[in-house]
C-alpha positions as CSV (number, residue, x, y, z in Angstrom):
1,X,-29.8,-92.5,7.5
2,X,-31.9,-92.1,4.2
3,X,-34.5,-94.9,3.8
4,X,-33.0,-97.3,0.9
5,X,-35.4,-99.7,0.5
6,X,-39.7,-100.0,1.4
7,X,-41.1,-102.8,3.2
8,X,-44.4,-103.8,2.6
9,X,-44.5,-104.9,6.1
10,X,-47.4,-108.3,7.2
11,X,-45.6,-107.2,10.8
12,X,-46.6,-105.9,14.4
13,X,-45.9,-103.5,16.7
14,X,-42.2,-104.4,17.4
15,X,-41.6,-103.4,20.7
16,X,-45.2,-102.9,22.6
17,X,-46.9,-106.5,22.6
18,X,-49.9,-107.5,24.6
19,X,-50.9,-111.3,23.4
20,X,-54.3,-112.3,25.1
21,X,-55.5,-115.8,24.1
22,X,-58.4,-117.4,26.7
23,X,-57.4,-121.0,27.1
24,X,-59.3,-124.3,28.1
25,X,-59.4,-127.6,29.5
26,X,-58.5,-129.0,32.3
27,X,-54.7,-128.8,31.5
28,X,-52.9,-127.3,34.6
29,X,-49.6,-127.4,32.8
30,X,-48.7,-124.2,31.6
31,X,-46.4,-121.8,33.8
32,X,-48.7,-119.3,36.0
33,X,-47.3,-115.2,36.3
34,X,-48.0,-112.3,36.5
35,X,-47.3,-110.0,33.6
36,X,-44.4,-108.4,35.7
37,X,-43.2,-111.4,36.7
38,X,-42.1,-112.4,32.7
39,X,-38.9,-112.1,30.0
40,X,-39.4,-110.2,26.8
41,X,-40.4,-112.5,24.8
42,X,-38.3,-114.6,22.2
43,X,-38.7,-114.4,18.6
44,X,-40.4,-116.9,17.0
45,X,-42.1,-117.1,13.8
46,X,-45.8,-117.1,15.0
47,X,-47.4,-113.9,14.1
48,X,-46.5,-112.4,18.3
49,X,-46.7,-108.9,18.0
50,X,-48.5,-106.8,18.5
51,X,-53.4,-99.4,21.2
52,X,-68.0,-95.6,23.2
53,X,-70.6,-94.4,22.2
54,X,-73.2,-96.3,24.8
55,X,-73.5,-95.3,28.7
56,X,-71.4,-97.1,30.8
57,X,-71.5,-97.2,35.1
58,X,-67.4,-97.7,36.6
59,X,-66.6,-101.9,36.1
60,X,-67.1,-102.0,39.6
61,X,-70.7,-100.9,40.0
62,X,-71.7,-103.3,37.0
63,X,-71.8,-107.6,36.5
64,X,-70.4,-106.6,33.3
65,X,-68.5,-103.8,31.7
66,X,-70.3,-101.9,29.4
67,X,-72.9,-103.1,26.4
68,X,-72.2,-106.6,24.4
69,X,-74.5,-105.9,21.5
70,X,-73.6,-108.1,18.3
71,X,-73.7,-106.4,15.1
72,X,-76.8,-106.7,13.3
73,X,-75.7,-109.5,10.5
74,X,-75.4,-113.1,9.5
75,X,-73.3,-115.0,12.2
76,X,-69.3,-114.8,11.6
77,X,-68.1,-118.3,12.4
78,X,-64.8,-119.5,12.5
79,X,-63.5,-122.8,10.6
80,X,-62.2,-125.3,12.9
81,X,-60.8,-128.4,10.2
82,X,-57.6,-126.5,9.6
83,X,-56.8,-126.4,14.0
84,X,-54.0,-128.8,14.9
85,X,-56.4,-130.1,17.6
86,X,-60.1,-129.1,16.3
87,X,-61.7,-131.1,19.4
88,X,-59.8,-128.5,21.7
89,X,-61.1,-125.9,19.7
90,X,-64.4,-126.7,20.6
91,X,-63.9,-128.2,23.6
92,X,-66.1,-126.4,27.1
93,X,-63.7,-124.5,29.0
94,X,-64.3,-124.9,32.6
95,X,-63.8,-123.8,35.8
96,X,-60.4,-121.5,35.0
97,X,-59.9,-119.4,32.0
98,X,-56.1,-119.3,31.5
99,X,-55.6,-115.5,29.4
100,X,-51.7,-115.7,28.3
101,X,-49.9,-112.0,28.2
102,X,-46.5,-111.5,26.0
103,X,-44.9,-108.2,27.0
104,X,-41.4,-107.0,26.4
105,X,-40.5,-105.5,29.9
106,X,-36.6,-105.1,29.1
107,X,-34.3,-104.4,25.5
108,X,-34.2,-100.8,24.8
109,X,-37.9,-99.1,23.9
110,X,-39.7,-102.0,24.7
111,X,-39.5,-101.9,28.4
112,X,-41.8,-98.9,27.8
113,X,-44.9,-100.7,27.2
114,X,-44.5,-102.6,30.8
115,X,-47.0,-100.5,32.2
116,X,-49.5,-102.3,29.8
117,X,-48.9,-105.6,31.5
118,X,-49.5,-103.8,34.9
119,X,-52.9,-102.4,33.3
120,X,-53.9,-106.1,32.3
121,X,-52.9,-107.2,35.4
122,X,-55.0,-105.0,37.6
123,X,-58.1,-105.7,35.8
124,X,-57.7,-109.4,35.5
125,X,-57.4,-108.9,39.4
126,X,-60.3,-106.7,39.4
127,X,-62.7,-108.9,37.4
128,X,-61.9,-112.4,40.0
129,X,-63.0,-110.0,42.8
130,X,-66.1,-108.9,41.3
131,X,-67.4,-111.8,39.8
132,X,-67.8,-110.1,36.5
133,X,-67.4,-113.9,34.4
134,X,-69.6,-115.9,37.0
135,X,-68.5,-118.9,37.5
136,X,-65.2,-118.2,36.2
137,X,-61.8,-117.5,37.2
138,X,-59.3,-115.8,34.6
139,X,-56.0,-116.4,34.9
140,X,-52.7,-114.7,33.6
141,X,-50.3,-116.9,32.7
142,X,-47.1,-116.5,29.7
143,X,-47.3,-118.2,26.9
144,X,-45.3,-118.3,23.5
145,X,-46.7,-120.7,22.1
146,X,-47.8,-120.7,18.1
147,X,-51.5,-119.5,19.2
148,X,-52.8,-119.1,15.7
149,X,-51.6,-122.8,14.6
150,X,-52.8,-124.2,17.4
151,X,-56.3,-122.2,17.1
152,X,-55.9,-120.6,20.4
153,X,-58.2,-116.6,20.0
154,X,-55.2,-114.0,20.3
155,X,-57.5,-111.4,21.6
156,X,-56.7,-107.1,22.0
157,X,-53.1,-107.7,20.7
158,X,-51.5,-104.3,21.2
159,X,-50.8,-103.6,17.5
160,X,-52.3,-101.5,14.8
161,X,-50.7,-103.5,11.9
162,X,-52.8,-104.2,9.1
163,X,-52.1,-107.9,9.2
164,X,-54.6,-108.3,12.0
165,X,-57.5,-107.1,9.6
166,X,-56.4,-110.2,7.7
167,X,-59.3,-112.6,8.8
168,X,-58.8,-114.8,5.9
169,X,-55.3,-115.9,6.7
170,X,-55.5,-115.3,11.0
171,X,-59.2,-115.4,11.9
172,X,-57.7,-116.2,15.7
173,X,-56.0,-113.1,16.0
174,X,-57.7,-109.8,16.6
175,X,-55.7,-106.4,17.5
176,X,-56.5,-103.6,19.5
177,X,-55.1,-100.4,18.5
178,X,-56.3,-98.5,15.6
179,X,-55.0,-99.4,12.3
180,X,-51.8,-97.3,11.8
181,X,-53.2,-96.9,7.9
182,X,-55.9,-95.0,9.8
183,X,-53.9,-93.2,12.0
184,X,-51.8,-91.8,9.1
185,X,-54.7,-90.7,7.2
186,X,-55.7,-88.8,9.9
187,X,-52.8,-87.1,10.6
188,X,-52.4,-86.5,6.3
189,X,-55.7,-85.4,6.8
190,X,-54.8,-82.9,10.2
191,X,-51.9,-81.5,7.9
192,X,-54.5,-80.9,5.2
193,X,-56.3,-79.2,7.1
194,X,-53.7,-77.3,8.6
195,X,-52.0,-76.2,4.9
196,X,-55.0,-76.0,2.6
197,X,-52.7,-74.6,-0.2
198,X,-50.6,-77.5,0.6
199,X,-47.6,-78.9,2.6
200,X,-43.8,-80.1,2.1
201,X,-43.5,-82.5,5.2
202,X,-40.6,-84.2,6.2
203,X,-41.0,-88.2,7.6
204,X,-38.9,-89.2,10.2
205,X,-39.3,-93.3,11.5
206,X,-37.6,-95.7,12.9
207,X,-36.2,-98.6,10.6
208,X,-38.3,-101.5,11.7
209,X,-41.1,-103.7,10.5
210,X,-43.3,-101.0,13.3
211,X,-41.7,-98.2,11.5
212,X,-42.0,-99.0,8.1
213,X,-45.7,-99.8,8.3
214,X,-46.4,-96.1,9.5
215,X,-44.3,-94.5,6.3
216,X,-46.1,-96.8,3.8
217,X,-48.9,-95.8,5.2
218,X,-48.7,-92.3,5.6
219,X,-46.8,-92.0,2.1
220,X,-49.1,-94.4,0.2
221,X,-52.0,-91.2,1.0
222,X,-49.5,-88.2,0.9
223,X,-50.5,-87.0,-2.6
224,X,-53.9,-87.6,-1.7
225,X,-54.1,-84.4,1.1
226,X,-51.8,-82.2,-0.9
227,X,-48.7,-83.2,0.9
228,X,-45.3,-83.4,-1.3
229,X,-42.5,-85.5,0.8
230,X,-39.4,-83.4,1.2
231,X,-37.1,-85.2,3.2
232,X,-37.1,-89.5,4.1
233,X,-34.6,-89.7,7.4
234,X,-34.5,-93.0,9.8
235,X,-32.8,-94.5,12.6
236,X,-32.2,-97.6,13.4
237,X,-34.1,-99.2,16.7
238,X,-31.4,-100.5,18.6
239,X,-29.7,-96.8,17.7
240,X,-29.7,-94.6,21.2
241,X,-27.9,-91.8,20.3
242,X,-29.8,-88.6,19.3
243,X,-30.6,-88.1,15.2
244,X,-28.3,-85.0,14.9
245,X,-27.2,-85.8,11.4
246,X,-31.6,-86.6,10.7
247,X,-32.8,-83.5,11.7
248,X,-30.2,-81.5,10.8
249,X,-31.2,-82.5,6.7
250,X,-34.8,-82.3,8.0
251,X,-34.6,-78.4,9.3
252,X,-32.1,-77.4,6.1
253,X,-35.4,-78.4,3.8
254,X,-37.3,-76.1,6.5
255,X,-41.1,-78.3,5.7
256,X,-43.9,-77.0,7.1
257,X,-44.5,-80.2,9.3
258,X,-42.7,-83.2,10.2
259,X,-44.4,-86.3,10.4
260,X,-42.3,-88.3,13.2
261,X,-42.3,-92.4,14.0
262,X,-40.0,-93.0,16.7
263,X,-40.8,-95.4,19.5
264,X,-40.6,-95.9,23.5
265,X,-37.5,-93.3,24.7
266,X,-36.7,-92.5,21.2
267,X,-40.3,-90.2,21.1
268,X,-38.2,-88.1,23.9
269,X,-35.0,-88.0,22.0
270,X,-36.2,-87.2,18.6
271,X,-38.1,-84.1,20.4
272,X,-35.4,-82.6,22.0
273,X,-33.4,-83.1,19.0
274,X,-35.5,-81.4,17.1
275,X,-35.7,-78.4,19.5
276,X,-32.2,-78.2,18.8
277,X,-32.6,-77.7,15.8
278,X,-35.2,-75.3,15.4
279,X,-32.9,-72.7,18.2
280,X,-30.4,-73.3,15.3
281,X,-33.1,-72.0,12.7
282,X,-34.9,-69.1,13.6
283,X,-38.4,-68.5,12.8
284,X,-38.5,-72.2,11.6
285,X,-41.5,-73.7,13.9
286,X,-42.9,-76.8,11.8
287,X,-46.0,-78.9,13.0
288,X,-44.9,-81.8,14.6
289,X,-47.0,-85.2,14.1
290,X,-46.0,-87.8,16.2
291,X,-47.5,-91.5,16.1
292,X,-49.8,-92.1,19.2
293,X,-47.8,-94.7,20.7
294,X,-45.9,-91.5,22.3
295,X,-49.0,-90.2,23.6
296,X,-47.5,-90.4,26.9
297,X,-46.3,-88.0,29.7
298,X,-43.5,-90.2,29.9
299,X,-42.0,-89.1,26.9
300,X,-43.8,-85.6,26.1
301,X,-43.5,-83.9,29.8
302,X,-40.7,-86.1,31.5
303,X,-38.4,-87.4,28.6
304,X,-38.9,-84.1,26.2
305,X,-40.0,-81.3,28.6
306,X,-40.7,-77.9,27.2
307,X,-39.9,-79.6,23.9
308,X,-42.6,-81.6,23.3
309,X,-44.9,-78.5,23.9
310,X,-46.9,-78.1,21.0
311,X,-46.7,-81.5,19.8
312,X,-49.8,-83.3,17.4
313,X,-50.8,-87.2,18.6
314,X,-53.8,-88.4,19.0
315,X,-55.8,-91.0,21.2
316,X,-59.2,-92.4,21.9
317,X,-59.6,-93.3,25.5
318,X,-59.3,-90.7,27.9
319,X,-56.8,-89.2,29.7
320,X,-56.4,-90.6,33.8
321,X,-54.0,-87.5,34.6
322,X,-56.4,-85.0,32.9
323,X,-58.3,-83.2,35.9
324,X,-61.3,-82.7,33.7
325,X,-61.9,-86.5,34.0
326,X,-61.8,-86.7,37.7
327,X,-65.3,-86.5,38.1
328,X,-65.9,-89.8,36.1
329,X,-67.4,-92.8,38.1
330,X,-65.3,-95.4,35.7
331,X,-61.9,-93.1,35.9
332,X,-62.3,-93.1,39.7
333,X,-62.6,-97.0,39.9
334,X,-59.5,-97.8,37.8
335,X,-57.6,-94.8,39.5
336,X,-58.9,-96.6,42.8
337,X,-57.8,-99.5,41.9
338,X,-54.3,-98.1,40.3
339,X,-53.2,-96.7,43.7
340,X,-54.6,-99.5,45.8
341,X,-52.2,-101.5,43.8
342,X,-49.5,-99.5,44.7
343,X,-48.5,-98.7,40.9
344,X,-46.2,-96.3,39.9
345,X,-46.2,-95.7,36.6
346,X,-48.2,-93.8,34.2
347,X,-51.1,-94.0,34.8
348,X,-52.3,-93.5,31.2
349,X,-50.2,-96.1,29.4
350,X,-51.3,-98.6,32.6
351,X,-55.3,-97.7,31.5
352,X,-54.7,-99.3,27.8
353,X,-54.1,-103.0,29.3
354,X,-56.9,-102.4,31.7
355,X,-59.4,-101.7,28.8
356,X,-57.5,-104.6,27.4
357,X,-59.1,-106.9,30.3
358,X,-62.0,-104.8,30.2
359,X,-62.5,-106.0,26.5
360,X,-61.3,-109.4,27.3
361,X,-64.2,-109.8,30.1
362,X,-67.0,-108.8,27.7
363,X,-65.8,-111.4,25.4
364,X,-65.5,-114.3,27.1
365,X,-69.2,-113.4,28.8
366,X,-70.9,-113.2,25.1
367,X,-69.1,-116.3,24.4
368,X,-70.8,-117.6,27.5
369,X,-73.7,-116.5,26.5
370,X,-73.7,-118.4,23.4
371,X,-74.6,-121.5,25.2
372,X,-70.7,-123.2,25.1
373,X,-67.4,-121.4,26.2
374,X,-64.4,-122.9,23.9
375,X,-62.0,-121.2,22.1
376,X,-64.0,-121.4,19.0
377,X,-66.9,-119.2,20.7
378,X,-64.2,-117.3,22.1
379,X,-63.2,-115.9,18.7
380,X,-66.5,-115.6,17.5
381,X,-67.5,-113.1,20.2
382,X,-64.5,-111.1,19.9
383,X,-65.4,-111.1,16.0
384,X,-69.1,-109.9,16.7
385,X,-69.1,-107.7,19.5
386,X,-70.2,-104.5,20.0
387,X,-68.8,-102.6,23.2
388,X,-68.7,-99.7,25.5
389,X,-65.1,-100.1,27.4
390,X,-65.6,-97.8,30.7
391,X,-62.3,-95.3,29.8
392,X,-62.3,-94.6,26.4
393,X,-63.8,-91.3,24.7
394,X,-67.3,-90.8,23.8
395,X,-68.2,-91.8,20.4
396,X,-65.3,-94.7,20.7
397,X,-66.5,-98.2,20.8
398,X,-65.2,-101.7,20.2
399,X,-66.9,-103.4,17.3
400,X,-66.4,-105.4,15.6
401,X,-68.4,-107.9,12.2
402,X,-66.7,-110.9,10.8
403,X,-64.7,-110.2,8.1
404,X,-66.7,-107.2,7.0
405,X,-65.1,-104.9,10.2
406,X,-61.8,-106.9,11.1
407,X,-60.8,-103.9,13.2
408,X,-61.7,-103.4,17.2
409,X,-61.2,-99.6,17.2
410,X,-61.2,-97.6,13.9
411,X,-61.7,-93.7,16.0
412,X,-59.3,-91.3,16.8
413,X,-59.6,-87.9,18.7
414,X,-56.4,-85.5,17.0
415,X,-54.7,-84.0,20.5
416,X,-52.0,-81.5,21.0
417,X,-49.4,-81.6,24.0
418,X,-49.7,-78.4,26.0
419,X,-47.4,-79.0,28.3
420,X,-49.6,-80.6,31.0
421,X,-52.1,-82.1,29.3
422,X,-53.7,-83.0,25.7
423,X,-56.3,-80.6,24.3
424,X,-58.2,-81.9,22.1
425,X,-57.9,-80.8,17.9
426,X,-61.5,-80.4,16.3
427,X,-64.3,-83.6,17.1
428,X,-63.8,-87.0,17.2
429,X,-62.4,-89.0,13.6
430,X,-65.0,-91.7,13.1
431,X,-65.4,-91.6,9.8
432,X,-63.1,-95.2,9.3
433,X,-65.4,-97.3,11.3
434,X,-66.6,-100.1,9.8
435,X,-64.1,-100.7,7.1
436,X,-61.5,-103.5,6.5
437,X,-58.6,-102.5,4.5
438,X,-56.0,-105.2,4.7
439,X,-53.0,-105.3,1.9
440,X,-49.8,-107.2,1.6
């Protein structure tokens, strides 16, 4: 299906959500599970969607994970007036901190992104038994609740959408991937490199609010890197079948790269698709860009097979199932504590909600340090922290500064799929830290 219409999407990541929001009081209320334990979450209005440079010893050899350095700069501080209840805003948590995970586990694509909730899980686990928020235990519990009305912090939601850079309008919500207008600079910028006398690239997406923030994105800087747009094609999400009819129009134009936003099991069929295709058109061997949120051996080795050989992504933790990190004390800990869980699936996509807690942990212990933990020094941390979480890349951090950097994560290490694991294209692109691009 040709795209008809552009969204200028204020959206999430429509399938993979991870909703973390540290919750007070004394309220025993709520409903208590573990992330496996929960539905997919209904639709509601609320905004519910939603993924180091310093030394860091394994989570389990330290009180707590990595560095917590603020940001050199005036205080970020949060307005309260506007809360439903500004007293619970500010109120001491105590005792229990109650962290609420939203995560699709069935419908399609989304079910993918269960390992996430596993990841979360495992660490949440792993913190209690280490003591790493003295004085403290976190618990996991789901909740749908309308957590930016209420002022509850929305912390590491897994989405890169740019509405989460919007401080002004959601200062309680902070996200956890990269910004998918960075990521589509750097792959625009990858392709540059790649076709210095310029490139005719095709764009293949999904048709959803996920989707069409990638192709704004990525077509909003086309011109920019010498790229000229050949071909638009799209499926629908809830659409299973393979994009014959798409890929066919894509190969007749025969562009020198594709760039490609499926998501969960569509990542798999779109490749093999496409390998199709190119048997059907000989000599025709584009590069293939595909958003990071198929960065998995789930889709690249087991869904696609020899067809997602070859295949550009990109990432900025590291790799579980990559031998070369197998010497690492904090890979060894989480892989530890992966198998003593008795976890089964990949690995990798299981590691993003553990940095997830990871983050989570090194929040609520600068809020502590602030002298009062409430949900309003909650959201302050998260907004002026500087971290080192245990599994990501080096030269990745989280950081974060008020308004001024609205974005946990803004680096991104290009990788290509050999067929067993990533290697990695040229160094590490940090060049987007510290900026705050948010539009409508």
């Amino acid at each position: 299906m040709i795209r008809s219409t552009r969204s200028r999407a204020a959206a999430m990541l429509a399938a993979g959500v991870l909703l973390v929001a540290a919750c007070g009081g004394s309220d025993d209320s709520s409903t208590t599970a573990a992330p496996g334990e929960t539905e997919a979450p209904s639709d509601t209005d609320a905004p519910d969607e939603t993924e180091a440079p310093d030394e860091t010893e394994a989570p389990g050899d330290t009180e707590a994970p990595g560095d917590t350095e603020a940001p050199s700069s005036e205080a970020w501080t949060v307005n309260v007036d506007d809360c439903a209840d500004p007293d619970a805003a500010t109120a001491p948590i105590e005792g229990t901190i109650k962290i609420g995970a939203v995560v699709p586990l069935t419908g399609g694509p989304a079910a993918a992104f269960a390992p996430v909730a596993e990841g979360l899980q495992l660490f949440i686990d792993h913190a209690n038994a280490e003591e790493l928020v003295p004085g403290y235990t976190l618990n996991n519990a789901a909740v749908r609740d309308l957590l930016n009305e209420e002022c509850v912090p929305q912390l590491a939601a897994f989405t890169g959408s740019p509405l989460w850079g919007d401080v002004e309008n959601y200062p309680w919500t902070t996200g956890q991937l990269v910004p998918y207008t960075t990521e589509a600079r750097i792959y625009a910028r990858q392709i540059q490199e790649q076709f210095p006398d310029g490139a005719k690239v095709a764009l293949f997406y999904v048709n959803n609010e996920f989707g069409n923030i990638y192709y704004d994105a990525f077509s909003d800087v086309a011109d920019e890197y010498g790229i000229e747009i050949i071909d638009e094609q799209s499926i629908e999400a809830i659409d299973a079948n393979p994009p014959t009819a798409q890929i066919a129009s894509i190969a007749s134009g025969a562009p020198d790269a594709i760039m490609a936003i499926p998501l969960g099991a569509g990542c798999g069929t779109f490749l093999n698709e496409l390998a199709n295709q190119k048997a059907q058109n000989s000599g025709w061997e584009p590069a293939v860009f595909l958003t990071n949120t198929c960065a998995s051996r789930l889709f690249l080795q087991i869904l696609a097979g020899d067809s997602g050989i070859g295949t550009y992504t990109s990432a900025n933790a590291k790799d579980p199932s990559d031998p070369a990190n197998a010497d690492d004390p904090a890979m060894k800990a989480y892989l530890d504590a992966y198998a003593a869980a008795g976890l089964k699936n990949d690995p990798a996509t299981t590691s993003t909600g553990w940095t997830a807690g990871e983050v989570i942990v090194a929040i609520v212990n600068k809020a502590i340090e602030s002298g009062t933990l409430s949900r309003q020094s909650v959201i302050e941390a998260a907004r002026s922290l500087k971290f080192t979480p245990s599994l990501d890349r080096e030269g990745v951090a989280y950081e974060m500064n008020g308004a001024d950097d609205a974005y946990a994560f803004e680096s991104l290490q290009v990788l290509q799929w050999n067929g067993t694991t990533f290697d990695e294209i040229g160094d590490l692109v940090a060049e987007f830290e510290g900026t705050t691009e948010y539009e409508e």
